[in-house]
Backbone as CSV, one residue per row, in Angstrom:
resi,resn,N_x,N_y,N_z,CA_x,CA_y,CA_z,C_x,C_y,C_z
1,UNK,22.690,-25.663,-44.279,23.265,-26.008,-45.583,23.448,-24.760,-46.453
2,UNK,22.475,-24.091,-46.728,22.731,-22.583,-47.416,23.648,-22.041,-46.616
3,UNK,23.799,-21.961,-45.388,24.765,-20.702,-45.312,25.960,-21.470,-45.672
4,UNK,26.473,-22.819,-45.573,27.974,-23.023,-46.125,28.365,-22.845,-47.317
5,UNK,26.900,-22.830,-48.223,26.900,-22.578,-49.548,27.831,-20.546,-49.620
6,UNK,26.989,-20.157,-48.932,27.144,-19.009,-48.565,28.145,-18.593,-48.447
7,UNK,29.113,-19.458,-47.181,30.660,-19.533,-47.266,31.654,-20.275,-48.331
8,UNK,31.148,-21.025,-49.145,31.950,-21.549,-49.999,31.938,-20.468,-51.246
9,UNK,31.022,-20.070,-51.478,30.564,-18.603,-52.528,31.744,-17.410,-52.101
10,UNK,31.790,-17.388,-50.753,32.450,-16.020,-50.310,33.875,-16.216,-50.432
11,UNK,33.811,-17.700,-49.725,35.853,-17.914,-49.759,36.355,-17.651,-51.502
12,UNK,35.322,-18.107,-52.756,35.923,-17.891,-53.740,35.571,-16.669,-54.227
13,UNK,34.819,-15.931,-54.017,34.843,-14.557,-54.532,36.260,-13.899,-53.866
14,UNK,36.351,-14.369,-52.483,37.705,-13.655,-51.680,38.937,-13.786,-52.615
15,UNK,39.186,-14.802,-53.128,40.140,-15.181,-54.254,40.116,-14.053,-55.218
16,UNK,38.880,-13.820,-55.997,38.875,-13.180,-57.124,38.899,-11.625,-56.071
17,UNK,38.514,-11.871,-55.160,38.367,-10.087,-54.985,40.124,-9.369,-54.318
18,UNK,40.799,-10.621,-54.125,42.248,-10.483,-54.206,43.199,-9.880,-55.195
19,UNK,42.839,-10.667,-56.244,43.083,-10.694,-57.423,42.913,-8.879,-58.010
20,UNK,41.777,-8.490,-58.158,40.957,-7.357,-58.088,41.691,-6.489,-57.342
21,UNK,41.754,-6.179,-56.269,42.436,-5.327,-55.718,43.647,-4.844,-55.684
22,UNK,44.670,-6.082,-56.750,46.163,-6.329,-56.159,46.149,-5.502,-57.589
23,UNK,45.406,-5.925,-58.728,45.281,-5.731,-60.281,44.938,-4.289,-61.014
24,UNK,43.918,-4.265,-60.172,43.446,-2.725,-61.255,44.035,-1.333,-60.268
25,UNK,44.907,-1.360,-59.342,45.594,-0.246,-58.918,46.721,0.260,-60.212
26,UNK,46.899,-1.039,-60.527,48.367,-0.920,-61.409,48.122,-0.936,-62.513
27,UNK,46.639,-0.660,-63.137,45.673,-0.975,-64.443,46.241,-2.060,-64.988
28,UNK,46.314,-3.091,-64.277,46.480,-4.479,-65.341,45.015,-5.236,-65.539
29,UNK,44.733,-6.000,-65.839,43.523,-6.960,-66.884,43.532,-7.851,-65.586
30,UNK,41.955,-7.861,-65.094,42.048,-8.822,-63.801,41.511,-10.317,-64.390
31,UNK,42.134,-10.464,-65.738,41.501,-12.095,-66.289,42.669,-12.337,-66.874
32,UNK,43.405,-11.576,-67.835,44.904,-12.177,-67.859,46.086,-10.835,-67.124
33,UNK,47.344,-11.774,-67.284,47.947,-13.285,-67.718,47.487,-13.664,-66.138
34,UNK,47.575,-14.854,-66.329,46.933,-15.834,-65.223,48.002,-15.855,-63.709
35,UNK,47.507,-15.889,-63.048,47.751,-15.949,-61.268,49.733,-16.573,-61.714
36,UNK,50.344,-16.114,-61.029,51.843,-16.842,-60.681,52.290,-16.234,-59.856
37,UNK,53.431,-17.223,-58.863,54.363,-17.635,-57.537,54.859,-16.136,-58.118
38,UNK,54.876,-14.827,-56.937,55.509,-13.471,-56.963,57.343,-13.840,-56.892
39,UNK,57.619,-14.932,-56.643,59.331,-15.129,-56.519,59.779,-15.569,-57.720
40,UNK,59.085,-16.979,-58.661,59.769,-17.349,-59.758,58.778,-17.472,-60.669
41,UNK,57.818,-17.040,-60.617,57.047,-16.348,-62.185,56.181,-18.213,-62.400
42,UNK,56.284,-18.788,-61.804,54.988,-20.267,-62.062,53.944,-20.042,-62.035
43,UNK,53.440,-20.475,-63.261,51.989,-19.649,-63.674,51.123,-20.947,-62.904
44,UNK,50.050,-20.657,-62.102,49.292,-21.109,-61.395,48.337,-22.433,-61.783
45,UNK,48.616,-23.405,-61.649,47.357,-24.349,-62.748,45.867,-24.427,-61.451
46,UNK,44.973,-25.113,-62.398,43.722,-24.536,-61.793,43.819,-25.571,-60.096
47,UNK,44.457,-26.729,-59.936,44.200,-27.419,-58.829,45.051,-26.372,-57.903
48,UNK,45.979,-25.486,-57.812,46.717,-24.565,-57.063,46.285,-23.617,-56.924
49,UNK,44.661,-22.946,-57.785,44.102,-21.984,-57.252,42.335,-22.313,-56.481
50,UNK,42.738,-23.522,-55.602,41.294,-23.430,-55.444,41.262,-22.769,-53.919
51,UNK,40.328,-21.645,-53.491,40.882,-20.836,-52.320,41.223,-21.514,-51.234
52,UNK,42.128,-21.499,-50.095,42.374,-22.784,-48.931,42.453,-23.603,-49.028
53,UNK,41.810,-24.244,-49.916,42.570,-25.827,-49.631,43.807,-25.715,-50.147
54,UNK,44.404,-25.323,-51.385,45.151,-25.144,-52.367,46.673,-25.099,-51.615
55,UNK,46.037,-23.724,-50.203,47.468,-23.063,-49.791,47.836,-24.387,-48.517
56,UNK,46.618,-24.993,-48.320,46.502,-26.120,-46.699,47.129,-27.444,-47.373
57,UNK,47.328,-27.777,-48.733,48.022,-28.741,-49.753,49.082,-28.686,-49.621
58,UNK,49.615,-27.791,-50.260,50.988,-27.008,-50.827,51.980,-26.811,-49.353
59,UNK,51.075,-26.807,-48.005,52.124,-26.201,-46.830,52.619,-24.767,-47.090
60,UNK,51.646,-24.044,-47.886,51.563,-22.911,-47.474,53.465,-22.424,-48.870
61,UNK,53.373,-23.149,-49.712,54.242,-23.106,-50.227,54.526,-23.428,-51.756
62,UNK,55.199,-22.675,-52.780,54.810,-22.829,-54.411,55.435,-24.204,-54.693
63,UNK,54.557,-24.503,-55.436,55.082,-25.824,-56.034,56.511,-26.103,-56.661
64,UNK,56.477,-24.484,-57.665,57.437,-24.715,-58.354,59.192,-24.202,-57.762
65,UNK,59.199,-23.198,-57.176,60.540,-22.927,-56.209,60.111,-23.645,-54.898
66,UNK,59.366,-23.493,-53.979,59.305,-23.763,-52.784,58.980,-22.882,-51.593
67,UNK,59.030,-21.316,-52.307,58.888,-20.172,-51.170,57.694,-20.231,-50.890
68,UNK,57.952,-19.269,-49.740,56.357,-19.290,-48.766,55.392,-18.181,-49.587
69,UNK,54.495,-19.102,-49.208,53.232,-18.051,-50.184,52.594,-17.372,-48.657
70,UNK,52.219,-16.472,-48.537,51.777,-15.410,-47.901,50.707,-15.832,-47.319
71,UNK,50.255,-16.097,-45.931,49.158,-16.923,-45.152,48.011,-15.636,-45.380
72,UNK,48.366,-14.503,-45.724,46.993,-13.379,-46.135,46.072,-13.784,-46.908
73,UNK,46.822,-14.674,-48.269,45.970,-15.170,-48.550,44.650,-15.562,-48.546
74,UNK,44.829,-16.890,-47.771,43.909,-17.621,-47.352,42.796,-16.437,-46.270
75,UNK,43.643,-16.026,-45.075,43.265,-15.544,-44.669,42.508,-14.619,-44.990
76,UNK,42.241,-14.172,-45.912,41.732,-13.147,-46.991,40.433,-13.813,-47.200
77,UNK,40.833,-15.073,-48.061,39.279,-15.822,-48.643,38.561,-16.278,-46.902
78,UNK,39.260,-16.650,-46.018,38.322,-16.829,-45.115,37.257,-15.995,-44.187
79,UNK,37.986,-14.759,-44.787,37.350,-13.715,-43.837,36.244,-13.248,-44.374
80,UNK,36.305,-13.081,-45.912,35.054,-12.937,-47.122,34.530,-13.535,-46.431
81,UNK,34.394,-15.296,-46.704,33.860,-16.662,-46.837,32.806,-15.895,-45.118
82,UNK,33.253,-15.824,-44.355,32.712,-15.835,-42.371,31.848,-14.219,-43.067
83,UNK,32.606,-13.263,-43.570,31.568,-12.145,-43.699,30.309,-12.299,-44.418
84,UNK,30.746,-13.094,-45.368,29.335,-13.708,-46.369,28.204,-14.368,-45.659
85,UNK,28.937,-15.279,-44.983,28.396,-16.320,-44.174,27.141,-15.438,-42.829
86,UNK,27.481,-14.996,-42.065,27.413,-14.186,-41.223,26.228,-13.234,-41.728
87,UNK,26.183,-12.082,-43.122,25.212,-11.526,-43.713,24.005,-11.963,-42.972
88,UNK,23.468,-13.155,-43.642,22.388,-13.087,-43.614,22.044,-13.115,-42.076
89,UNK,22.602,-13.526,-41.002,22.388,-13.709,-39.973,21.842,-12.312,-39.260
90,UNK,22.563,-11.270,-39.710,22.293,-10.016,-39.608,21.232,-9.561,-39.621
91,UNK,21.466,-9.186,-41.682,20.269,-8.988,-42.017,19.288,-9.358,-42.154
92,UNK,19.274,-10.862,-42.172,17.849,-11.650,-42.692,17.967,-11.816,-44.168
93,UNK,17.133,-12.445,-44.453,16.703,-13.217,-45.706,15.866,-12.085,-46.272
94,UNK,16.044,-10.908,-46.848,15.896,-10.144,-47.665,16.528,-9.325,-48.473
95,UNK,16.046,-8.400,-49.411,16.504,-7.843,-50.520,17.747,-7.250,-50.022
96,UNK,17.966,-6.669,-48.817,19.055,-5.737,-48.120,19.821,-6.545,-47.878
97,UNK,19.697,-7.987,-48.107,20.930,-8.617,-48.093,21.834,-8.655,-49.349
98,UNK,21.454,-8.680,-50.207,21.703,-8.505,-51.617,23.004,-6.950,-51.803
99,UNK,22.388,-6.136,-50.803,23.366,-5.105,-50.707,24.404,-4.786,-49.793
100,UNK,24.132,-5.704,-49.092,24.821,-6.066,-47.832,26.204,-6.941,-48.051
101,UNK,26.000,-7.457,-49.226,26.839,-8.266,-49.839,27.957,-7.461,-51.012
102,UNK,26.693,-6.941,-51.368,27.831,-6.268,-52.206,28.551,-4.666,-51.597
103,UNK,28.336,-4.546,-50.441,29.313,-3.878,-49.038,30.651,-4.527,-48.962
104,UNK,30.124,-6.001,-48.540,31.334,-6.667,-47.952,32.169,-6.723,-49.366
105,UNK,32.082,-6.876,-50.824,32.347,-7.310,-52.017,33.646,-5.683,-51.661
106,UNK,32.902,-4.796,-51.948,33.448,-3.493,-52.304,34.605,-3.220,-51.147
107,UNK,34.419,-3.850,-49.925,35.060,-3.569,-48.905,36.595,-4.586,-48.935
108,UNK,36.281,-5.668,-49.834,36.856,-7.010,-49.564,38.575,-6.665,-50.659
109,UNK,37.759,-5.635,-51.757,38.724,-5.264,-52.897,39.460,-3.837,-52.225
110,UNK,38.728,-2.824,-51.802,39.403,-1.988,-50.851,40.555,-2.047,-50.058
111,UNK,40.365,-3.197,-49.278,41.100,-3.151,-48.264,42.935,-3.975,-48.688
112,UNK,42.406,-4.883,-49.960,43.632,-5.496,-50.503,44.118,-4.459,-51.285
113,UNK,44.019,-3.196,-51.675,44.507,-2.083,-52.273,44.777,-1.308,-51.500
114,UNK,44.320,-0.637,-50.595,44.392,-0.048,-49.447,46.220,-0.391,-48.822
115,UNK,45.916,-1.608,-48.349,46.907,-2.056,-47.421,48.676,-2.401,-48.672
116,UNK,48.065,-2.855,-49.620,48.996,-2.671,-50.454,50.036,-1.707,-51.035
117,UNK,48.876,-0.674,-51.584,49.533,0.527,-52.574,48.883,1.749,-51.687
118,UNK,47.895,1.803,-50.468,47.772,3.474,-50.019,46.698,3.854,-50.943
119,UNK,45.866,3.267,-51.591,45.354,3.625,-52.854,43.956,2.776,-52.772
120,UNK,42.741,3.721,-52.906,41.503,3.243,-53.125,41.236,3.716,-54.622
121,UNK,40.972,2.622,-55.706,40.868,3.555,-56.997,39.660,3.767,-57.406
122,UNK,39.963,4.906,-58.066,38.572,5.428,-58.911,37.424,4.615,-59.193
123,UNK,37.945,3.700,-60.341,37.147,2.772,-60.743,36.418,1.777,-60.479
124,UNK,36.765,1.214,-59.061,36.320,0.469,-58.027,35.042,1.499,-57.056
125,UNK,35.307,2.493,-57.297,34.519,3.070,-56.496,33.663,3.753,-57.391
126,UNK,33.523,4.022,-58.672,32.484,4.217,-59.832,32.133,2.865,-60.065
127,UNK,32.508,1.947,-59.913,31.732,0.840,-60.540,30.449,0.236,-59.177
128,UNK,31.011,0.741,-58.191,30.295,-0.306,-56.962,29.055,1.504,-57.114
129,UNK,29.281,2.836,-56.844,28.348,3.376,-56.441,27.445,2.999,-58.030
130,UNK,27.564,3.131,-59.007,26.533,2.104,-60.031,25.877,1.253,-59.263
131,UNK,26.492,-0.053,-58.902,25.432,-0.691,-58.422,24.938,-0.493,-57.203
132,UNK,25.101,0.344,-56.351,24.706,0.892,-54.806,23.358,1.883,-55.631
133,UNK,23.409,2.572,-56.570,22.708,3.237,-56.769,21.484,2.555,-57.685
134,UNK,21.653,1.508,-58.070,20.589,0.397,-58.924,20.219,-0.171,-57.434
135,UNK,20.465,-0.390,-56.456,19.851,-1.248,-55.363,19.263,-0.763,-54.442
136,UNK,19.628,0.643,-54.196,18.874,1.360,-53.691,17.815,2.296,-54.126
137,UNK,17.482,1.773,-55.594,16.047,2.407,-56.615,15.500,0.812,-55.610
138,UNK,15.697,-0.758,-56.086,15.097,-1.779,-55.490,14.443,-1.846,-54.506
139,UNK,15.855,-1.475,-53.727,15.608,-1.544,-52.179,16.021,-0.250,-51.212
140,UNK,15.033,0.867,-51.328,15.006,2.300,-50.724,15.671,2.168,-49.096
141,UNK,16.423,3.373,-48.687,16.003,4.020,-47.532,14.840,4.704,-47.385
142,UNK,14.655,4.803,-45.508,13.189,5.456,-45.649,13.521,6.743,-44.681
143,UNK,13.128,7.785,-45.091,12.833,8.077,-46.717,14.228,7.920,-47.671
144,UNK,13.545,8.022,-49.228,14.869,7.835,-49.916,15.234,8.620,-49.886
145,UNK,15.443,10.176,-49.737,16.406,10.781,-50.119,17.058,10.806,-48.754
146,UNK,17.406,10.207,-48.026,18.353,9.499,-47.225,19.829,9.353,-48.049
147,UNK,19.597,8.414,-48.537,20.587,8.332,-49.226,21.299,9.193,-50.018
148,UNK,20.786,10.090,-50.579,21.096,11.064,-51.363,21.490,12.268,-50.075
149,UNK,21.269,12.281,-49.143,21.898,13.456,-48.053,23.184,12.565,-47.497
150,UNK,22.825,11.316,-46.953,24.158,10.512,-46.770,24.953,10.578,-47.567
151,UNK,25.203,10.449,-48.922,26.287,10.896,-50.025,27.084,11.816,-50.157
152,UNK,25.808,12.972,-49.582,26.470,14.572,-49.747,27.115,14.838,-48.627
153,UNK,26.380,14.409,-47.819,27.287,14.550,-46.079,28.957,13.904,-46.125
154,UNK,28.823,12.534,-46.803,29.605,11.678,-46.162,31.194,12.267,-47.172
155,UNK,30.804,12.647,-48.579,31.350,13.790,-48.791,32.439,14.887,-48.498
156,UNK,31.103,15.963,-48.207,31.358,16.800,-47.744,32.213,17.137,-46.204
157,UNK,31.755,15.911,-44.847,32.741,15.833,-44.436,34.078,15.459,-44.350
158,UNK,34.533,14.493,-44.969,35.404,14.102,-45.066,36.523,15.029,-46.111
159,UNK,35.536,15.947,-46.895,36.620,16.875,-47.919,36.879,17.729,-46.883
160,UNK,35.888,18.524,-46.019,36.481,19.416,-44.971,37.296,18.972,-44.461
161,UNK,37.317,17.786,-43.202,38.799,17.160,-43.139,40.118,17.264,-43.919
162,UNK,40.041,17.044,-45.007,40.830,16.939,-45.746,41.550,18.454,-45.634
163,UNK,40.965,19.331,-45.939,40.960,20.947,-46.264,41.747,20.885,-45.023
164,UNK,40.983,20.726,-43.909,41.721,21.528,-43.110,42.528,20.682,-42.338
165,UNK,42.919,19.535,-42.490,44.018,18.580,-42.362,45.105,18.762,-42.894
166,UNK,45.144,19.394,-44.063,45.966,19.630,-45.257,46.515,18.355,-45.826
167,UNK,45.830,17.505,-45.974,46.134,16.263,-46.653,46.352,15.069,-45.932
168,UNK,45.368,15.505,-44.019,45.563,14.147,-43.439,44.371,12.996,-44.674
169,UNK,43.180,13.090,-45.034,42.881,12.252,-45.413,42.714,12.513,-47.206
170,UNK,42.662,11.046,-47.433,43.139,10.738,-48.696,41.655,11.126,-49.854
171,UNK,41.903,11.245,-50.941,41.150,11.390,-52.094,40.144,10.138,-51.802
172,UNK,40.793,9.530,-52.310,40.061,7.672,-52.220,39.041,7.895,-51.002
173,UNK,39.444,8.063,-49.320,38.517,8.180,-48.560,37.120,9.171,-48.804
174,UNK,37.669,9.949,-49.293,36.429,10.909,-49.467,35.707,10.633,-50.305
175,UNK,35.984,10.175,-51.516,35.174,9.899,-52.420,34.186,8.052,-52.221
176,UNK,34.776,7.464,-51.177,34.755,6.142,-50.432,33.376,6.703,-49.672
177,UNK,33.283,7.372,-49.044,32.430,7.918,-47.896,31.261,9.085,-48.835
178,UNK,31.795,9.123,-50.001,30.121,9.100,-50.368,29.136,8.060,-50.999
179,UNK,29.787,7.166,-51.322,29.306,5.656,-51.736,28.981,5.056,-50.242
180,UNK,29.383,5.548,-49.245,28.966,4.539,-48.482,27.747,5.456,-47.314
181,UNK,27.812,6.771,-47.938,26.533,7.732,-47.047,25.206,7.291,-48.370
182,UNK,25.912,7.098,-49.788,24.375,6.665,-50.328,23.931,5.292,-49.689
183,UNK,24.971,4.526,-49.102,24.556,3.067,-48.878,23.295,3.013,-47.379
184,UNK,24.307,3.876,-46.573,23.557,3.730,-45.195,22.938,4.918,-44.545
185,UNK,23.122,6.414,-45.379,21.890,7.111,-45.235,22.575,8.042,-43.797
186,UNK,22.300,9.354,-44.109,22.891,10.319,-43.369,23.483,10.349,-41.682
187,UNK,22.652,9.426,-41.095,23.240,9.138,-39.589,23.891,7.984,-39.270
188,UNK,23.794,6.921,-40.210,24.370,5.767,-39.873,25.493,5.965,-40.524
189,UNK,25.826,7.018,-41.607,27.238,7.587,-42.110,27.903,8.194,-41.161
190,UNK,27.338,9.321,-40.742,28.128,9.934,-39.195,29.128,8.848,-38.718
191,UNK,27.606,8.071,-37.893,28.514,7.145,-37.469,29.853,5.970,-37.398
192,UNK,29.365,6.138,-38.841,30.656,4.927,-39.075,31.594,5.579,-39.263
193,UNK,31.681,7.102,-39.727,32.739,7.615,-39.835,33.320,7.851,-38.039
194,UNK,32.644,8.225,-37.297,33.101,7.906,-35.802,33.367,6.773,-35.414
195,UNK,32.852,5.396,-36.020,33.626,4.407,-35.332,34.869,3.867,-36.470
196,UNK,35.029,4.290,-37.568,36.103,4.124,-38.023,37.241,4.809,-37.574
197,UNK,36.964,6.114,-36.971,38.015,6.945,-36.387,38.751,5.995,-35.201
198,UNK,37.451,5.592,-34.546,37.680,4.982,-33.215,38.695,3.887,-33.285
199,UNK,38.371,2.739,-34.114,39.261,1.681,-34.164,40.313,2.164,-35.084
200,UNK,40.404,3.293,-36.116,41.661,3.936,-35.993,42.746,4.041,-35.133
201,UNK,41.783,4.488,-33.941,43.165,5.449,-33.175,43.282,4.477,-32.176
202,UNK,42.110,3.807,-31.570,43.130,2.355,-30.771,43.986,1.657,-31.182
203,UNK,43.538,1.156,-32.552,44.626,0.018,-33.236,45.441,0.441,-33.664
204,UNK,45.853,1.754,-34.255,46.564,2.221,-34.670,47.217,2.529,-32.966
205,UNK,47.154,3.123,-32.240,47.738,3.339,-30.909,48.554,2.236,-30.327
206,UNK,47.921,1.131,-30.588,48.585,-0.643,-29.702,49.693,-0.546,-30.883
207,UNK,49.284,-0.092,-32.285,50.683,-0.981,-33.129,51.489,0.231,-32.721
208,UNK,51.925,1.376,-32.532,52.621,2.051,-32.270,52.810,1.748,-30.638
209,UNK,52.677,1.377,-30.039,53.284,0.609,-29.494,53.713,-0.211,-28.906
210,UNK,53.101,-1.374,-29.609,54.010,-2.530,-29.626,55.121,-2.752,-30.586
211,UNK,55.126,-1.400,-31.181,56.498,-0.914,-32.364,56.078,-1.747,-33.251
212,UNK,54.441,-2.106,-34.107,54.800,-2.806,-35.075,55.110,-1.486,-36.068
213,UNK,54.390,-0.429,-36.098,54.758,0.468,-36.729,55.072,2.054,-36.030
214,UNK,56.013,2.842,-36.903,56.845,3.486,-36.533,55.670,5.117,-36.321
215,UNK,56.064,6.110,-35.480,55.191,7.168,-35.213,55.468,7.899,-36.685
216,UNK,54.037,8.453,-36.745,54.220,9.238,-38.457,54.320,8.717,-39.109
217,UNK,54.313,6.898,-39.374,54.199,6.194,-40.378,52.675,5.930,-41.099
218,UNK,52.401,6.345,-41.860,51.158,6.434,-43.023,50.729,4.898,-42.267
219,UNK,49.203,4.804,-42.060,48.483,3.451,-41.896,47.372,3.646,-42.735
220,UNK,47.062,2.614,-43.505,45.804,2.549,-44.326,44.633,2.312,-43.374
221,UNK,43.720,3.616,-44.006,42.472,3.750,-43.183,40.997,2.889,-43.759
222,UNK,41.553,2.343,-45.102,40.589,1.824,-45.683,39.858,0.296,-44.718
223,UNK,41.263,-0.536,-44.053,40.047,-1.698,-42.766,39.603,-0.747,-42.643
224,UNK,40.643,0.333,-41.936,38.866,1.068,-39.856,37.717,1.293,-40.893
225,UNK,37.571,2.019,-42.311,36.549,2.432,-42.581,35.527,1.111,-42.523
226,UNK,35.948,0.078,-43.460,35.510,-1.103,-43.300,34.787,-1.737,-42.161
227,UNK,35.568,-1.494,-40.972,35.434,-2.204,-39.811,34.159,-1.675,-38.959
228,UNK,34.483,0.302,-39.233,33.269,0.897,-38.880,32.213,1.096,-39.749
229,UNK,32.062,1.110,-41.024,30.966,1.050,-41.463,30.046,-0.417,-41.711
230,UNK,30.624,-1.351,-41.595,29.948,-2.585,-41.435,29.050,-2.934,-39.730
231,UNK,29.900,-2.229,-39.001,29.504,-2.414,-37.401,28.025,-1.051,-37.863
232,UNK,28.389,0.077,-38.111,27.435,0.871,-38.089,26.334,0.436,-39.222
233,UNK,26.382,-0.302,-39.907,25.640,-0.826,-40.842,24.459,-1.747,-40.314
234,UNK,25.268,-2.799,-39.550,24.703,-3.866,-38.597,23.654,-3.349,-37.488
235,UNK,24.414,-2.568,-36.474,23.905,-2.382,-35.582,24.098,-0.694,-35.257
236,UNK,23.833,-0.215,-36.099,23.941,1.317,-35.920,22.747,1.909,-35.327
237,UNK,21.205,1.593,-35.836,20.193,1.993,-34.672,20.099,1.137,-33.336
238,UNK,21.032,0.316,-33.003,20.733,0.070,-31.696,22.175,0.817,-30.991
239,UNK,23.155,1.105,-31.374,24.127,1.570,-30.761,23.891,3.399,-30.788
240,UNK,22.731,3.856,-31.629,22.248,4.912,-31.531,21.006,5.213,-30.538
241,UNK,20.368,4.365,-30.646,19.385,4.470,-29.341,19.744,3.971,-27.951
242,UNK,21.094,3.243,-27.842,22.049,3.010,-26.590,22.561,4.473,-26.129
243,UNK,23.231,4.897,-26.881,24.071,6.627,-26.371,22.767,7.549,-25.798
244,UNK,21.555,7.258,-26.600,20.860,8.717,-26.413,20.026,8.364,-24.877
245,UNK,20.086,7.356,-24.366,19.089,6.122,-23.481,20.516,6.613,-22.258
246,UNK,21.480,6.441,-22.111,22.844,6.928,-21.710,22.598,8.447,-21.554
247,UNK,22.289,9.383,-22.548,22.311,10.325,-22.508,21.101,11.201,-21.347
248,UNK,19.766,10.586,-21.656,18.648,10.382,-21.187,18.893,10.298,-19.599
249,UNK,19.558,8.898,-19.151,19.767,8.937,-17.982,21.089,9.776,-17.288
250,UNK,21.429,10.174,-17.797,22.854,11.514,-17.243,22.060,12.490,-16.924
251,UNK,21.172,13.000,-17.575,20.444,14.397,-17.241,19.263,13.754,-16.665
């Protein structure tokens, strides 16, 4: 019963964290003017914004013209709703879930900006390391200044990249990857920055070619970061004591 609670909590934060992401790139007010159909301007009444059911009503379609509303949507609140859901299963029923949540929160607004505008903003990422940095006084790495070397690392590599990429990676990432080396602490940052690379360059590899997108066409890196720092989050000391156990038996 709690965890559907869990998922019903997440599918509607997914809503608002839509909202959020689509909103403060373009500095507009993420409370007004209220939600409306992107084709003919119908301002949203509250039975048309309740997350999924709303779009599973409607046939996926505005009340007031008839065009198709965008199945991301939903798809959006459901994926929150299963990541929320899922948390605790992970982590367990403790304080680190609490931050674990507000991962997926920060990740959930990211990625609808990201994929949108190319753009992780400032303010989204000063407002979440605030509270990354109130939760981890709560609830420490061990040791704490873990976190505080994960920050600087996660950083510092990613600006070298940058440097000597000459502008393969973005502002937003770098400054992304030190909020998320205070979150998970100097080696489990490494890592996610290696498995974000990873599902980078596969997925990015299949859509090039299956021609969804064109070679040299800009792809938002903000999922892979997502994708790999949640996997390295989860299960990063067991996929670290897997390689070295691998390593162990080679020599």
């Amino acid at each position: 019963m709690i965890l559907v609670l869990i998922f019903t909590y997440g599918i509607v934060f997914g809503s608002f964290f839509n909202v959020v992401g689509l909103r403060v790139p373009l500095k507009k007010s993420i409370v007004t003017p209220r939600s409306a159909c992107t084709t003919c301007g119908h301002q949203l009444k509250a039975q048309e914004l309740i997350p999924v059911v709303s779009y599973i009503i409607q046939g996926g379609k505005c009340r007031g013209c008839k065009s198709r509303i965008s199945p991301i949507y939903p798809i959006f609140e459901l994926l929150t709703g299963v990541l929320f859901m899922t948390a605790p299963l992970v982590i367990g029923w403790s304080g680190e879930l609490v931050v674990a949540l507000t991962l997926i929160s920060m990740f959930m607004i990211i990625i609808v900006s990201d994929i949108n505008y190319m753009l992780i903003p400032d303010k989204i990422l000063i407002w979440f390391a605030g509270i990354f940095l109130l939760e981890r006084i709560f609830w420490p790495l061990s040791p704490w200044w873990d976190s505080l070397l994960g920050a600087i690392t996660g950083f510092t590599l990613l600006l070298i990249i940058a440097l000597v990429s000459k502008g393969g990676m973005g502002g937003g990432d770098i400054k992304l990857y030190a909020v998320i080396g205070l979150v998970l602490g100097f080696k489990l940052a490494l890592l996610s920055f290696f498995l974000s690379t990873l599902f980078g360059a596969v997925i990015g590899g299949l859509a090039i070619l299956f021609k969804i997108v064109q070679r040299r066409q800009p792809i938002p890196f903000g999922p892979f970061i997502a994708a790999g720092t949640l996997t390295a989050y989860y299960w990063g000391s067991e996929l670290i004591d897997l390689y070295l156990s691998f390593l162990q038996k080679g020599f």
